[in-house]
C-alpha positions as CSV (number, residue, x, y, z in Angstrom):
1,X,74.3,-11.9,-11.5
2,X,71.6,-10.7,-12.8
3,X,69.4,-7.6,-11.7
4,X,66.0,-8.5,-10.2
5,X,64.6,-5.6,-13.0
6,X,65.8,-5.1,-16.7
7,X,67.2,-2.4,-17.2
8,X,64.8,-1.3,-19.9
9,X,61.9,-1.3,-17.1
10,X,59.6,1.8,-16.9
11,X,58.8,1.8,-13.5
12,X,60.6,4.2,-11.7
13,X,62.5,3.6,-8.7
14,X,59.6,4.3,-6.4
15,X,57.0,2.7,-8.2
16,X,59.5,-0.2,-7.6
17,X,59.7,0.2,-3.7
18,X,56.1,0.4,-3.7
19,X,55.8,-3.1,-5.9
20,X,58.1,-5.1,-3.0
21,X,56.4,-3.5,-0.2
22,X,53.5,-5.0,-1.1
23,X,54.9,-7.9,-2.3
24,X,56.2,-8.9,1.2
25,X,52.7,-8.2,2.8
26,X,50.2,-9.7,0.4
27,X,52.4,-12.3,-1.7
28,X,49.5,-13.0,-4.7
29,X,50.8,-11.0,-7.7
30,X,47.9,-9.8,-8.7
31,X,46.6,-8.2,-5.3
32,X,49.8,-6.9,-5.0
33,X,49.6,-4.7,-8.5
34,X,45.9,-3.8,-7.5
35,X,47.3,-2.4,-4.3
36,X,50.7,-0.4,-6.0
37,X,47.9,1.2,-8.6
38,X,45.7,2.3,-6.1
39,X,49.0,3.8,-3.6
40,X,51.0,5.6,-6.8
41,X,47.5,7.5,-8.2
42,X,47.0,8.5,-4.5
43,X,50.5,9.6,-4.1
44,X,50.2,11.9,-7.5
45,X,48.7,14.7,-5.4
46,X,51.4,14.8,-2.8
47,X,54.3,15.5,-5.5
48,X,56.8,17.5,-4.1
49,X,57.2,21.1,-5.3
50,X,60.8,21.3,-7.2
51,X,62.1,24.5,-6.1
52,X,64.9,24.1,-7.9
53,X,63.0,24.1,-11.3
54,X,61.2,27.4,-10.9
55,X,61.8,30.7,-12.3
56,X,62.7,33.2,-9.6
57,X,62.4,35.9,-11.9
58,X,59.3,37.6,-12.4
59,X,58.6,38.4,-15.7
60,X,56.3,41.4,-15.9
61,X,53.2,42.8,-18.9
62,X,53.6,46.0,-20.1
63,X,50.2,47.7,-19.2
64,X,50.1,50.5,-21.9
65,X,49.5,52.8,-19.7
66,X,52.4,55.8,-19.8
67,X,53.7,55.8,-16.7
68,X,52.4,53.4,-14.6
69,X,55.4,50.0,-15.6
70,X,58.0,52.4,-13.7
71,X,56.0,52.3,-10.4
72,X,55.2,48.1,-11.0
73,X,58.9,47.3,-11.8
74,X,58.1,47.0,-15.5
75,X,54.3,45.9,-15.9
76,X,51.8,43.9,-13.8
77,X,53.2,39.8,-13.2
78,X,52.9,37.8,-15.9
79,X,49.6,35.4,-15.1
80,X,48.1,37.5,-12.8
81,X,44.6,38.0,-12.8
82,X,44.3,42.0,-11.5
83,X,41.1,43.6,-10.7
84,X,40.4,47.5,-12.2
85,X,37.4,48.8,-10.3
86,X,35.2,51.9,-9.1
87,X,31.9,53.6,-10.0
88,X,30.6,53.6,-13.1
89,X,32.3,56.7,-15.8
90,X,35.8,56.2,-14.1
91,X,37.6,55.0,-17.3
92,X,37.6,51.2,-16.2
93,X,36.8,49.7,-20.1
94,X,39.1,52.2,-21.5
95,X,42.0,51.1,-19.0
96,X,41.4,47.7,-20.6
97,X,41.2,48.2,-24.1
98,X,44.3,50.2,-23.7
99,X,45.8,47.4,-22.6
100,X,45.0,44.9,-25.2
101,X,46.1,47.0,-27.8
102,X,49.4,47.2,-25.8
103,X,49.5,43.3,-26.2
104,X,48.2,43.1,-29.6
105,X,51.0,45.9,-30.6
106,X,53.8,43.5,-29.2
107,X,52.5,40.6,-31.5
108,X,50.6,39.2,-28.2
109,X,47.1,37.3,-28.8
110,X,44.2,39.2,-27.1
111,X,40.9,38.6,-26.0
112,X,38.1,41.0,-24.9
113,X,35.1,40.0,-23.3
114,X,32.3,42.5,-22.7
115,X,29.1,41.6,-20.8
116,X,27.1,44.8,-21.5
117,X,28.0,46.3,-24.9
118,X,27.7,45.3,-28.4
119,X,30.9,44.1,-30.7
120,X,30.6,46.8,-32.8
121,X,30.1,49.5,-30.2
122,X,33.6,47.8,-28.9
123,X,35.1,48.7,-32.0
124,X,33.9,52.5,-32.3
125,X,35.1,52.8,-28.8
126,X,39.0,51.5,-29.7
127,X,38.6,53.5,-32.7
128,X,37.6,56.5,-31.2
129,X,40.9,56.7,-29.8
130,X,42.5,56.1,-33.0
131,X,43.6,52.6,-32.3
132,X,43.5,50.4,-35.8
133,X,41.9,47.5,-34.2
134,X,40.5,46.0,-37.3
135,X,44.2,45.7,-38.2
136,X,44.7,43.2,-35.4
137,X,41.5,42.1,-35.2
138,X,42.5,40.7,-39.2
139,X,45.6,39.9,-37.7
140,X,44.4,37.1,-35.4
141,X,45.4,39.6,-32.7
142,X,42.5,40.8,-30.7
143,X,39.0,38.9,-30.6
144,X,36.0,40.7,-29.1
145,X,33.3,38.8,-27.8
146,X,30.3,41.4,-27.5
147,X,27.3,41.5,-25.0
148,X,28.7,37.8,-24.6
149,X,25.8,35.3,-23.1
150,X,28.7,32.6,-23.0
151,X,28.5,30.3,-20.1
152,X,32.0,30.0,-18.0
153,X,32.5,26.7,-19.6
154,X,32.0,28.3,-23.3
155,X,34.6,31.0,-22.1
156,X,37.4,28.6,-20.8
157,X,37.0,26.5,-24.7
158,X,37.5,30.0,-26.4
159,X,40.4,30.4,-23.8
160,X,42.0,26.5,-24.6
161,X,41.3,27.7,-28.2
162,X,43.1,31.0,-28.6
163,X,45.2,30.3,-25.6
164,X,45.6,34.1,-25.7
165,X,48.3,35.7,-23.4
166,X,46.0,38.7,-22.3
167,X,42.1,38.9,-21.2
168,X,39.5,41.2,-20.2
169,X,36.3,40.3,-18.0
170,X,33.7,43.7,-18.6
171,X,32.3,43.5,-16.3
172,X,32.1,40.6,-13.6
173,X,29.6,41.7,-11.6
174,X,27.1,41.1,-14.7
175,X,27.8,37.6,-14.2
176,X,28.0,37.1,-10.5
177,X,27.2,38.3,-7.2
178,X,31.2,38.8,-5.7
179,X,30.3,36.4,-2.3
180,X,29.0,33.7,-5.2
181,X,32.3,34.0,-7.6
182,X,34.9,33.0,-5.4
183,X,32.9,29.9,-4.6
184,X,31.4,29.2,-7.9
185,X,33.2,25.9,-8.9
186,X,32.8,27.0,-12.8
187,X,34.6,30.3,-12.1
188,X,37.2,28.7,-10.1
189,X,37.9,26.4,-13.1
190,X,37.9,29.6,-15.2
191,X,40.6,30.9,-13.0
192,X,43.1,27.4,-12.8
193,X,42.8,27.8,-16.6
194,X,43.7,31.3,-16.8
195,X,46.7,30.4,-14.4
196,X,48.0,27.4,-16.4
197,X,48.1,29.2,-19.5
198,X,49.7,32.0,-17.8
199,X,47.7,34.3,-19.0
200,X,47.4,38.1,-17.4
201,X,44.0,38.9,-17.2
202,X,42.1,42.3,-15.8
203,X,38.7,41.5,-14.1
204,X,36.5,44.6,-14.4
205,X,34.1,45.2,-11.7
206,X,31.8,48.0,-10.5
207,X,31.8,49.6,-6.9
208,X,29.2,51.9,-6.0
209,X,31.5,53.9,-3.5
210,X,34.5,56.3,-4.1
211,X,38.1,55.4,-3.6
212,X,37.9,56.8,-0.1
213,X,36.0,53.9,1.6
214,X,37.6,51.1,3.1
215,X,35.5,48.3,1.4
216,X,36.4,45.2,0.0
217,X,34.5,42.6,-1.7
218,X,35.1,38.9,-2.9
219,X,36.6,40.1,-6.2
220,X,39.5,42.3,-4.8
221,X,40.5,39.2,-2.5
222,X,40.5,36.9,-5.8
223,X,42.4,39.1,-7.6
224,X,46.3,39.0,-7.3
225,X,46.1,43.1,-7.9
226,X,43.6,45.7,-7.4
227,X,43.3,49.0,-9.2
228,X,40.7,51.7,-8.0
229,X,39.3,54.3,-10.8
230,X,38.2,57.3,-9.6
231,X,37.3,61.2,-9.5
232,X,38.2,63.5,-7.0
233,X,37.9,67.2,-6.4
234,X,41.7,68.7,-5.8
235,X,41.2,71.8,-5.2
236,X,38.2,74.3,-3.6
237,X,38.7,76.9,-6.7
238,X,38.4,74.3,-9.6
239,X,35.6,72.2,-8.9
240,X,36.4,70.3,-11.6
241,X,36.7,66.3,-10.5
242,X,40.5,64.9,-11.8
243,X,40.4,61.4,-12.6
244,X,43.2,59.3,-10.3
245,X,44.1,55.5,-10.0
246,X,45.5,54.3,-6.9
247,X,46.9,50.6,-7.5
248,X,45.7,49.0,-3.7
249,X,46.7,45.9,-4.4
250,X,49.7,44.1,-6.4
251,X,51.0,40.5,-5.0
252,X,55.0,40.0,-5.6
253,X,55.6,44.1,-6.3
254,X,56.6,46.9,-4.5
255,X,53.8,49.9,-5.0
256,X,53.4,53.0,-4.0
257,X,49.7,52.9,-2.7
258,X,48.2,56.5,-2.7
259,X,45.8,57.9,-5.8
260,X,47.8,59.3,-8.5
261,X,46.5,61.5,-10.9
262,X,46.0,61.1,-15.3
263,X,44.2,62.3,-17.8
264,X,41.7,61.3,-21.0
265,X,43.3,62.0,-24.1
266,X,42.3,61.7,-27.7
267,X,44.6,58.8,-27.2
268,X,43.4,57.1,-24.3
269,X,44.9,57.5,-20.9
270,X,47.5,60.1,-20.9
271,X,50.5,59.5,-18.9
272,X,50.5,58.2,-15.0
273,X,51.3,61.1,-12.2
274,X,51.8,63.4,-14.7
275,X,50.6,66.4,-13.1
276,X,53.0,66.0,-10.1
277,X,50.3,66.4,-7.4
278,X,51.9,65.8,-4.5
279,X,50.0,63.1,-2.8
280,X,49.4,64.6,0.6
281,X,46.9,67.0,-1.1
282,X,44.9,63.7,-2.6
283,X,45.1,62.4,0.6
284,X,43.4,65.4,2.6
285,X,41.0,65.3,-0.4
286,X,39.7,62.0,0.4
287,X,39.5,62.3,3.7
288,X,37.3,65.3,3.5
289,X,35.0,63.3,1.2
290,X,35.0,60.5,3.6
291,X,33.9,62.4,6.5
292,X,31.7,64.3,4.3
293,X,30.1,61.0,3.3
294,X,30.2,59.8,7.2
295,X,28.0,63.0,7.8
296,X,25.7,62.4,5.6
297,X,24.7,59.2,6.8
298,X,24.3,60.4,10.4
299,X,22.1,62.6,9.3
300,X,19.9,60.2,7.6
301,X,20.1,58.0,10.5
């Protein structure tokens, strides 16, 4: 007997439900097929997700930075998108260029771009440090998109271009108010992209308050991990500010949440919690600066 479908059909056995359901209720063959069309493109956004299928392991990005891997389990996710934010002078562009050349040192394709300087000021920055980036810049490594005045759209081609597996953003907050990126349809195709490709990103933005303040914007809730730059004052003999990080936000890791401090070095950022401060003494720190801060408004008031 022979099957009511050839074996070499390509509908699948749904489609094929679908096809007889229809069939029964309409009978005309060609208001039936109409009808399947329409139902199987609808049904292509209700896909079940095959848990089966996915990776349970995370696999993490070096960041570069000495230190900091062992307190992320290894690096931040792979295809996160992490914010690295604070006032202005903290060491945020450095944090990231420290990080590409991580990624361009591990054979990994790298793209930088900056909002607010010039290519070659880029450059003398990285080589300041005495990073060879026109090595990987030759390489096919590292590209640097200066004082860039590329539209989202423009970004995301360069992105489906180089298909890099690390980018920096310097800084957002050039581009957008943080209440109009999360919305922006353009930034949020940006983003899909970003996710698709897998690729780890860092989001530079700009707060104009110290680490102690609660405050969030629209950025750190985008983000999949936030990282706060700062200064603080440790001590009431050395006035001298130390510069800490406190990571306050890293989705799918474990993390120790209080400031830690590091240092500038000739090579960039010098190891993570190197000076062994013990963190209660950070802590006291900030909270003296918040209250200090609190008492300063009141007076204004």
């Amino acid at each position: 007997m022979k099957t009511k479908f050839p074996i070499h059909t390509t509908l699948s056995a749904d489609a094929i439900k679908v096809l007889e359901r229809y069939e029964k209720e309409l009978g005309a063959k060609n208001i039936v097929l109409e009808k399947a069309l329409l139902n199987l493109d609808s049904t292509r956004f209700k896909a079940k997700l095959d848990t089966h299928n996915i990776d349970r392991l995370i696999k993490r990005v070096t960041t570069g930075i000495p230190g900091m891997d062992d307190f992320l389990e290894g690096g931040f996710p792979k295809g996160f998108s992490i914010v690295v934010t604070g006032p202005p002078g903290t060491g945020k562009t450095t944090f990231s260029m420290q990080y590409l050349m991580e990624g361009a040192k591990n054979g990994e394709r790298c793209v930088f771009f900056s909002f607010e300087e010039r290519a070659q000021q880029l450059v003398q920055h990285f080589a300041r440090f005495g990073w060879d980036v026109g090595k990987y810049i030759d390489d096919g490594y590292l590209e640097i998109f200066g004082i860039s005045m590329l539209t989202s759209e423009e970004m995301m081609e360069i992105i489906d271009s180089h298909k890099p597996d690390r980018v920096v953003f310097d800084s957002v907050n050039v581009l957008t108010a943080p209440g109009d990126f999360r919305t922006s349809t353009s930034w949020r195709g940006l983003h899909r992209l970003l996710k698709k490709n897998m690729t780890t990103a860092i989001l530079v933005t700009e707060k104009s308050h110290g680490i102690e303040t609660k405050h969030y914007d629209d950025f750190d809730f985008l983000g999949d991990g936030v990282i706060f730059l700062d200064f603080v004052q440790t001590n009431d003999i050395d006035t001298t500010p130390m510069p800490v990080m406190a990571v306050q936000k890293m989705r799918a890791t474990h993390v120790d949440h209080s400031p830690q401090p590091f240092r500038f070095t000739n090579n960039g950022i010098a190891k993570y919690r190197a000076l062994n401060l013990p963190s209660r003494v950070l802590q006291e720190r900030l909270e003296k600066r918040r209250a200090e801060r609190l008492g300063m408004s009141g007076d204004e008031i």
